[in-house]
N, CA, C and O atoms as a DFTB+ gen file, in Angstrom:
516 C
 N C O
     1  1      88.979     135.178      78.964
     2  2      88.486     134.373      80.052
     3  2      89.672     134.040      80.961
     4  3      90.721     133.807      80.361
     5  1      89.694     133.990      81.991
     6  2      90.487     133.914      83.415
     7  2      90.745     132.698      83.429
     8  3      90.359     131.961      82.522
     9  1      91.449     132.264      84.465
    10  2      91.854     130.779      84.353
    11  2      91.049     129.787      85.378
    12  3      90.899     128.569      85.470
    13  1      90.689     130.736      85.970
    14  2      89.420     130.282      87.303
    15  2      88.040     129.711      86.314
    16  3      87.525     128.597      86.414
    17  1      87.672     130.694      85.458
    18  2      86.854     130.516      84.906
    19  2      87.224     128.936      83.827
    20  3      86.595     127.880      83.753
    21  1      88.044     129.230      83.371
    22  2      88.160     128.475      82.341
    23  2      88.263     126.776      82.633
    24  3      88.209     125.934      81.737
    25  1      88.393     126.536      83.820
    26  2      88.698     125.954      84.826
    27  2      87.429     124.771      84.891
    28  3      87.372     123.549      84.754
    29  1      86.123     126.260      85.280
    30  2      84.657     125.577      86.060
    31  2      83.982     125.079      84.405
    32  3      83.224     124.121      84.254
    33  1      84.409     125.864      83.434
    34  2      83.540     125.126      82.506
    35  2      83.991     124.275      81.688
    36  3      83.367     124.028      80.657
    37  1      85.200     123.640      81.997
    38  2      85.932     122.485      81.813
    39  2      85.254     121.181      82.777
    40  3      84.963     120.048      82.394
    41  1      85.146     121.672      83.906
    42  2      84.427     120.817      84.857
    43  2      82.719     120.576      84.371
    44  3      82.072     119.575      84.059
    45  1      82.345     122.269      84.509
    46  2      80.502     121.937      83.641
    47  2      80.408     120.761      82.511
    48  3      79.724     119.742      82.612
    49  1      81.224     121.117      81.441
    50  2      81.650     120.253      80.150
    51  2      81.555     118.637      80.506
    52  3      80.590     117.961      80.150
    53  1      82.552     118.161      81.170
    54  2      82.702     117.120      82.328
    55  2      81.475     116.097      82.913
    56  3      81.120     114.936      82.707
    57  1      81.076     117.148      83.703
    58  2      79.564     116.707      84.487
    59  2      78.484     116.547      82.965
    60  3      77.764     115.556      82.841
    61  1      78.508     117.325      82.220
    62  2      77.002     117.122      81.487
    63  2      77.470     115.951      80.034
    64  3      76.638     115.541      79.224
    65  1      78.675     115.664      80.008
    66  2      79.234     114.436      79.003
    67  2      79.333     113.202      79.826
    68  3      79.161     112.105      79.294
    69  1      79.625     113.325      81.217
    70  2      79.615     112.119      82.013
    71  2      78.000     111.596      82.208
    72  3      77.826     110.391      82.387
    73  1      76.731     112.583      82.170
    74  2      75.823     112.572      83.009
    75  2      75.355     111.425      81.305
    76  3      74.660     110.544      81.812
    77  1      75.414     111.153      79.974
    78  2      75.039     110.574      79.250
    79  2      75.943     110.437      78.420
    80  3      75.890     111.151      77.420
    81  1      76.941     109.577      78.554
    82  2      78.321     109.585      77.622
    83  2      78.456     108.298      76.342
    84  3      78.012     107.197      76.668
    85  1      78.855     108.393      75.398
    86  2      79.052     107.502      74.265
    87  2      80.803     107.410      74.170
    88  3      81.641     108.306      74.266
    89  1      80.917     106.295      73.998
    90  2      82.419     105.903      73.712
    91  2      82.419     105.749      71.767
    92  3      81.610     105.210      71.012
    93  1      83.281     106.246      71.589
    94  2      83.321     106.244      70.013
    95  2      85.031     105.928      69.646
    96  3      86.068     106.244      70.230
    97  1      84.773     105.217      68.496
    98  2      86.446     105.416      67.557
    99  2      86.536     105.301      66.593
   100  3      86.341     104.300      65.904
   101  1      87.012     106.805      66.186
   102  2      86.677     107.913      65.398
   103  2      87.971     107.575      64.387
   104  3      89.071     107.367      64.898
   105  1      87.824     107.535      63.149
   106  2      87.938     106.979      61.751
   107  2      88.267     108.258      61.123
   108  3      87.406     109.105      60.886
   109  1      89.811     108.438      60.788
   110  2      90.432     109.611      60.044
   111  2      90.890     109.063      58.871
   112  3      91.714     108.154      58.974
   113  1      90.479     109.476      57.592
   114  2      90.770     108.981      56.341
   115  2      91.817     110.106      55.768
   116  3      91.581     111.290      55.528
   117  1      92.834     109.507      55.646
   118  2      94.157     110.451      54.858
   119  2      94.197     110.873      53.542
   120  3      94.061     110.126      52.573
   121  1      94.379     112.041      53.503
   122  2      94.236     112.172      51.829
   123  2      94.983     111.244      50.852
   124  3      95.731     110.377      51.304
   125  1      94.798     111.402      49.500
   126  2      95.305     110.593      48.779
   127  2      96.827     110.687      48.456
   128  3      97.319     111.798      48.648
   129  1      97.578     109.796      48.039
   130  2      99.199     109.753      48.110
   131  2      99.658     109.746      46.479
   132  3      99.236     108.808      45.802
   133  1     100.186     110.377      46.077
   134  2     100.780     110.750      45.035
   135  2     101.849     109.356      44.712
   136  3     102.879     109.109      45.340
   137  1     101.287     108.558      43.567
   138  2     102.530     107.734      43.044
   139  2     103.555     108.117      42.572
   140  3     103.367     108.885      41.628
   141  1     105.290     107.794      42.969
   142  2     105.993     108.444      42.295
   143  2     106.187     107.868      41.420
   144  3     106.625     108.567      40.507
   145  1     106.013     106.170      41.030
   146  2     106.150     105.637      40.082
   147  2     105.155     105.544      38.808
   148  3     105.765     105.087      37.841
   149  1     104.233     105.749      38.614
   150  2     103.284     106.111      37.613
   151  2     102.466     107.567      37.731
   152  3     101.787     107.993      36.797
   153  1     102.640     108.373      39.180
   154  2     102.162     109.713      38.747
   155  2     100.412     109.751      39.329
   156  3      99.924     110.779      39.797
   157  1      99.816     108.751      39.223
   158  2      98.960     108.553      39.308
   159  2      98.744     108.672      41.549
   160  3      99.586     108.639      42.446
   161  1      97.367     108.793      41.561
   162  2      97.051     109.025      42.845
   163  2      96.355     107.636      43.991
   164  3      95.137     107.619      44.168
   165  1      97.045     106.809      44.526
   166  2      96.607     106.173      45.438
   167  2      95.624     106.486      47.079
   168  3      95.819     107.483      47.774
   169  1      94.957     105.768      47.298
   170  2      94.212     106.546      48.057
   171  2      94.859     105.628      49.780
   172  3      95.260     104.505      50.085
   173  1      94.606     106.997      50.508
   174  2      95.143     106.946      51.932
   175  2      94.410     105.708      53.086
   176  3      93.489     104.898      53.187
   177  1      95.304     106.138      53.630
   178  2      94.834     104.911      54.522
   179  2      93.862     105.451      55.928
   180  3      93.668     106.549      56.448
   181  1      93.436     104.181      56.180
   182  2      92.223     105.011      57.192
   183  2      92.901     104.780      58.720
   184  3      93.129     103.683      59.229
   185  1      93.099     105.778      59.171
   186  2      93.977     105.752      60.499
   187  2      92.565     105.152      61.972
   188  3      91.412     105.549      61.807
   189  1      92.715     104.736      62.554
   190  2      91.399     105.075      63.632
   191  2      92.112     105.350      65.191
   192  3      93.154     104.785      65.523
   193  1      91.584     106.034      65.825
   194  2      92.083     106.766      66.404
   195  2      91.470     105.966      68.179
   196  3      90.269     105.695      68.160
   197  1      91.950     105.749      69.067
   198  2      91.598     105.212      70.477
   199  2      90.267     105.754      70.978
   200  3      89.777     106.883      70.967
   201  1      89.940     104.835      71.321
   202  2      88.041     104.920      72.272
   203  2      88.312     106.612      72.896
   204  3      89.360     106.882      73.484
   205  1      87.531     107.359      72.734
   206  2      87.050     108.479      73.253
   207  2      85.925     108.811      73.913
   208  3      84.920     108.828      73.202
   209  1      85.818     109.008      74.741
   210  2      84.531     109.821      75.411
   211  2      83.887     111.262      75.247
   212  3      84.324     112.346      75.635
   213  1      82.673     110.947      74.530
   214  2      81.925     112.267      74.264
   215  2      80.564     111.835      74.728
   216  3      80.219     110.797      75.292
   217  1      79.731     113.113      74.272
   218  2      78.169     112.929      74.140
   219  2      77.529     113.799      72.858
   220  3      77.771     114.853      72.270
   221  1      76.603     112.749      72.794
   222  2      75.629     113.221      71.264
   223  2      74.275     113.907      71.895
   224  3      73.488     113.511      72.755
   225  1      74.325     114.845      71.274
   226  2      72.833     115.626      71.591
   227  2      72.152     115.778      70.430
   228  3      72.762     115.458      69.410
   229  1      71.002     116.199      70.316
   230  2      70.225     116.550      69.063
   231  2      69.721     117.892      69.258
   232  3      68.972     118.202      70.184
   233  1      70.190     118.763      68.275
   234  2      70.329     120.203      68.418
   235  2      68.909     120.941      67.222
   236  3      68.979     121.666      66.230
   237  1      67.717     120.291      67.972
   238  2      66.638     120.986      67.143
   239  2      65.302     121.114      68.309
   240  3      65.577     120.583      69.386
   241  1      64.280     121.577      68.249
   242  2      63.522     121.810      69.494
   243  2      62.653     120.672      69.272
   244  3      62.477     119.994      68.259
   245  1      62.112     120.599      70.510
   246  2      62.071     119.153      70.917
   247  2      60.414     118.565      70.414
   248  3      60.049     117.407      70.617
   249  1      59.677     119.470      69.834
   250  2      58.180     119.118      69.220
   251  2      58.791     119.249      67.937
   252  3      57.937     119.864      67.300
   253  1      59.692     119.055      67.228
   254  2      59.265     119.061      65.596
   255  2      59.948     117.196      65.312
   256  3      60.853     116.590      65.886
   257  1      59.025     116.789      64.205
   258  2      58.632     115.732      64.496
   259  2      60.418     115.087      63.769
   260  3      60.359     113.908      64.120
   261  1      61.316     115.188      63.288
   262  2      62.297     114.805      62.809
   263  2      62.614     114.028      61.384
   264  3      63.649     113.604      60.871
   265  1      61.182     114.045      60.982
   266  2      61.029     113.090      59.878
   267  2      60.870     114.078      58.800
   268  3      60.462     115.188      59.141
   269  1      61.201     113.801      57.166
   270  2      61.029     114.312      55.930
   271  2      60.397     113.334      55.058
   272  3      60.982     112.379      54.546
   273  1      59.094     113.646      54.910
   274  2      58.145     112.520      53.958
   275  2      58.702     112.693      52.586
   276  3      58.369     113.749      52.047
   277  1      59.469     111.903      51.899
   278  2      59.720     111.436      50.525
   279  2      58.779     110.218      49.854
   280  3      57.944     109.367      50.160
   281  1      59.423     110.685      48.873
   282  2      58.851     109.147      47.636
   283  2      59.442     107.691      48.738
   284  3      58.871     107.278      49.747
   285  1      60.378     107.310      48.291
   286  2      61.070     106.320      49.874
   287  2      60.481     106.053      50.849
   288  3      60.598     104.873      51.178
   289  1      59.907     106.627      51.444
   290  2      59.180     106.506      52.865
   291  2      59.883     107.791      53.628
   292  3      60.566     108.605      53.007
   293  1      59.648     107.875      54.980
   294  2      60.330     108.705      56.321
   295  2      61.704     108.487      56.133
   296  3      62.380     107.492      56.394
   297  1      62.038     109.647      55.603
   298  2      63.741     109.882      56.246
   299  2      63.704     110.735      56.886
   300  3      62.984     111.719      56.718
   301  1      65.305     110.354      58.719
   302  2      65.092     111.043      60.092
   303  2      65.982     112.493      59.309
   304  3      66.918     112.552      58.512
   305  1      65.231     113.424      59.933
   306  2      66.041     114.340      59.173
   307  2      66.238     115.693      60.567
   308  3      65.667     116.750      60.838
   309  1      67.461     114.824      61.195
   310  2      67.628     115.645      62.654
   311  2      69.172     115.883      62.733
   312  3      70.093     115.147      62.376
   313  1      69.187     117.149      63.315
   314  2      70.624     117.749      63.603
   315  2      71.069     117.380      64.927
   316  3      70.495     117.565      66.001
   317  1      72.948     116.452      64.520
   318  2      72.979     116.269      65.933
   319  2      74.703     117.284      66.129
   320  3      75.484     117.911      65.413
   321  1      74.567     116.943      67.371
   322  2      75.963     117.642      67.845
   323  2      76.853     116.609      68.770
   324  3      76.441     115.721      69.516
   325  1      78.057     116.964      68.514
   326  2      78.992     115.694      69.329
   327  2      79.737     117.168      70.601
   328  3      80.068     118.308      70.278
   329  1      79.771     116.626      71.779
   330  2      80.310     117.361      72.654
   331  2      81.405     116.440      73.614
   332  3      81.142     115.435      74.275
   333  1      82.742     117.151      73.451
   334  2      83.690     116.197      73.825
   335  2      84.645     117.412      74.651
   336  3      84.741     118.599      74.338
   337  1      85.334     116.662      75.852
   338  2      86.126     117.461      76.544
   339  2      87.051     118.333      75.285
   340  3      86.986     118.187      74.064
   341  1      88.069     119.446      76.251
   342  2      88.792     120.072      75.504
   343  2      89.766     119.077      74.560
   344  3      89.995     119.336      73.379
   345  1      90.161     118.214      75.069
   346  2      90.982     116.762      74.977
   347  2      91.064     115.904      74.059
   348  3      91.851     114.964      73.959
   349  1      89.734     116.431      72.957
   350  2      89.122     115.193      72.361
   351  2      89.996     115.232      70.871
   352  3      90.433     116.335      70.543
   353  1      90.224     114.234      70.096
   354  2      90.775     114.186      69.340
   355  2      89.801     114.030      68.108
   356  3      89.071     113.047      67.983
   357  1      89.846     115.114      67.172
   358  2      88.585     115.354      66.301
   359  2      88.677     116.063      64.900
   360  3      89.430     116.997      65.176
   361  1      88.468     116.152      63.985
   362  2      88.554     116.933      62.759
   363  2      87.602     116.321      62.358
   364  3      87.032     115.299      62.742
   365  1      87.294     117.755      60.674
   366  2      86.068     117.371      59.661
   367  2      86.298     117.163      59.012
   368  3      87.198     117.635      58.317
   369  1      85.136     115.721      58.708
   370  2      85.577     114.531      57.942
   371  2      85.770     113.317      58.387
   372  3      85.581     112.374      57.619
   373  1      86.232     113.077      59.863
   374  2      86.324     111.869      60.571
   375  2      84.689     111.479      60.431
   376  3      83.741     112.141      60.009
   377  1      84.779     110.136      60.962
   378  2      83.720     109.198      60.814
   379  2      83.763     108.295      62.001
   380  3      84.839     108.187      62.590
   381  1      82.852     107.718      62.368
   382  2      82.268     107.029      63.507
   383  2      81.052     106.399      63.648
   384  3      80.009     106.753      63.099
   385  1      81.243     105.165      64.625
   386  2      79.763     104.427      64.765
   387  2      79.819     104.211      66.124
   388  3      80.755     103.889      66.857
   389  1      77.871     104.603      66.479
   390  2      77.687     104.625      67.593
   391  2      76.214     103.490      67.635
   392  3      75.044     103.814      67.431
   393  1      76.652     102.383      67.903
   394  2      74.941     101.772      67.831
   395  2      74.120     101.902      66.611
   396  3      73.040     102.457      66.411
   397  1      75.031     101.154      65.752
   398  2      75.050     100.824      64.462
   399  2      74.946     101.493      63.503
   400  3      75.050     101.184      62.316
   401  1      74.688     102.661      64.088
   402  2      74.557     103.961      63.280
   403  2      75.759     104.997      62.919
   404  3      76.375     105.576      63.814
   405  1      76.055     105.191      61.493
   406  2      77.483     105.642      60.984
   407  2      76.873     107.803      61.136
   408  3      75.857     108.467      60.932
   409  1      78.040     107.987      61.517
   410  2      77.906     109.569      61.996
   411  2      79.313     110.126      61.038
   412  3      80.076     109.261      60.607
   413  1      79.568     111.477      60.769
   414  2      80.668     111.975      59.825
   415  2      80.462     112.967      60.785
   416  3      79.378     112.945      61.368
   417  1      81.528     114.106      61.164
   418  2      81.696     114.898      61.533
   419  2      81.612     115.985      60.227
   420  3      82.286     115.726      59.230
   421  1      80.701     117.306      60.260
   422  2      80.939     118.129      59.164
   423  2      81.431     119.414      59.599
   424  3      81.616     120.324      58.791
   425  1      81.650     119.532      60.822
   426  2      82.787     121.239      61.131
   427  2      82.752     120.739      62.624
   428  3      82.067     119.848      63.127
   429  1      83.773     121.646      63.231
   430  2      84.087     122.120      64.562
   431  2      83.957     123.250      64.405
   432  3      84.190     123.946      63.417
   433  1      83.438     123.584      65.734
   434  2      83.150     125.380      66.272
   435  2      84.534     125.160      66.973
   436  3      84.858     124.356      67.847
   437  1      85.319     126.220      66.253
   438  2      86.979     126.548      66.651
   439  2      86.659     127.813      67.980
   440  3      87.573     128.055      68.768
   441  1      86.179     128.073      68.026
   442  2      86.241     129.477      69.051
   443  2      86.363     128.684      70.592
   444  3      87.095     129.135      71.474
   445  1      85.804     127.844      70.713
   446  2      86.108     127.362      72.375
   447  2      86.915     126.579      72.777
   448  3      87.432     125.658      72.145
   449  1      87.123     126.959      74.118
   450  2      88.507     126.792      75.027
   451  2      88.096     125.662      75.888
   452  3      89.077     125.087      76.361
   453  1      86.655     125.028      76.336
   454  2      86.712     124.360      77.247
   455  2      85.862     123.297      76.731
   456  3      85.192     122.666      77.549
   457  1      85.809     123.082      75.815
   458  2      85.009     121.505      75.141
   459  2      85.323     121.430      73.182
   460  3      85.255     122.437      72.476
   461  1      85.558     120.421      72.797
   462  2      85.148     120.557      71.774
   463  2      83.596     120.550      70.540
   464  3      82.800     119.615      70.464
   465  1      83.559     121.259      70.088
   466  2      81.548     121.278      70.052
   467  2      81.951     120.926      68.209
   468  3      82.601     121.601      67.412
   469  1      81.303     119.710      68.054
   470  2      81.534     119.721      66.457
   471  2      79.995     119.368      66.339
   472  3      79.400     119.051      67.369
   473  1      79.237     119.414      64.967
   474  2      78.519     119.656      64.142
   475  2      78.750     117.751      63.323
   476  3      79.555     117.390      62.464
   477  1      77.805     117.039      63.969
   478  2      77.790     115.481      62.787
   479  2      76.187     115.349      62.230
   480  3      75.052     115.718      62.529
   481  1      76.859     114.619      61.284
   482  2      75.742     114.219      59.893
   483  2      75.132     112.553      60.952
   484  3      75.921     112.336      61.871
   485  1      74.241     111.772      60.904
   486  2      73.454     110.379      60.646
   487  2      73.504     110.454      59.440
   488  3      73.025     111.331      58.721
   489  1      74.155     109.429      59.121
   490  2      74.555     108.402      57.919
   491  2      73.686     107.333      58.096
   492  3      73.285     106.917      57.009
   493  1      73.300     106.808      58.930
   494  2      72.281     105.330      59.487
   495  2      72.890     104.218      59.043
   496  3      73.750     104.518      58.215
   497  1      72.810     102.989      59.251
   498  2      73.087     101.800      59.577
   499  2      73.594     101.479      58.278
   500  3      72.940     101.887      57.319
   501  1      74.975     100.614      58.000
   502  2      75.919     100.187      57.302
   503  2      74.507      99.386      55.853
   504  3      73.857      98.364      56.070
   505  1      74.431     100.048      54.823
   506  2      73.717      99.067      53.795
   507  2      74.464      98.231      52.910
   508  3      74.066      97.991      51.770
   509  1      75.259      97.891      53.261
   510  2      76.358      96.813      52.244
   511  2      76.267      95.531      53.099
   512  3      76.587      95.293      54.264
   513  1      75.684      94.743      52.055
   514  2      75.577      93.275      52.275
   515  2      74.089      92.500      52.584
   516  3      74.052      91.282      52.759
């Protein structure tokens, strides 16, 4: 891809994250740290990372109803996608809340140059307490 090109869909990217955007801060948990004094494994610390701008889409067609009838009741059972400039600061495994609702990132699509396109889980609303 050309640099002209690479350019306009940096801008497309842009326009369609501005046109419905979510501010998020996105929660990187460090692996665990090796004690040198007992050997044993302490666990990492959770870094969080500055307000970012993306957008959440839901990546399934738009008549299927989103729900999975269990014993439990309705669980939402919908695929979403996080779309963030080239810029965005992101890996799998980070974590985030958007309107009370807890999201995990489970991959990035590595192949593109002009947005980052990752793949998140709904976790739903914090149940402790």
């Amino acid at each position: 891809m050309d640099k002209t090109e690479l350019i306009m869909r940096r801008k497309n990217v842009r326009a369609f994250i501005d046109a419905d955007p979510v501010f998020i801060d996105v929660i990187r948990k460090t692996p665990p740290v090796k004690n040198p004094q007992t050997g044993g494994f302490k666990p990492g610390v959770n870094e969080t990372l500055p307000t970012q701008k993306a957008r959440i889409v839901q990546n399934v067609r738009r008549y299927t109803a989103g729900l999975v009838n269990a014993e439990a009741g309705d669980i939402p059972d919908s695929e979403y996608r996080l779309i963030g400039n080239y810029t965005l600061d992101l890996e799998a495994n980070d974590t985030f809340t958007w309107l009370g609702e807890h999201y995990t990132v489970l991959g990035i699509h590595t192949a593109r140059q002009e947005s980052v396109f990752a793949a998140i889980s709904l976790r739903g609303p914090e149940n402790r307490g």
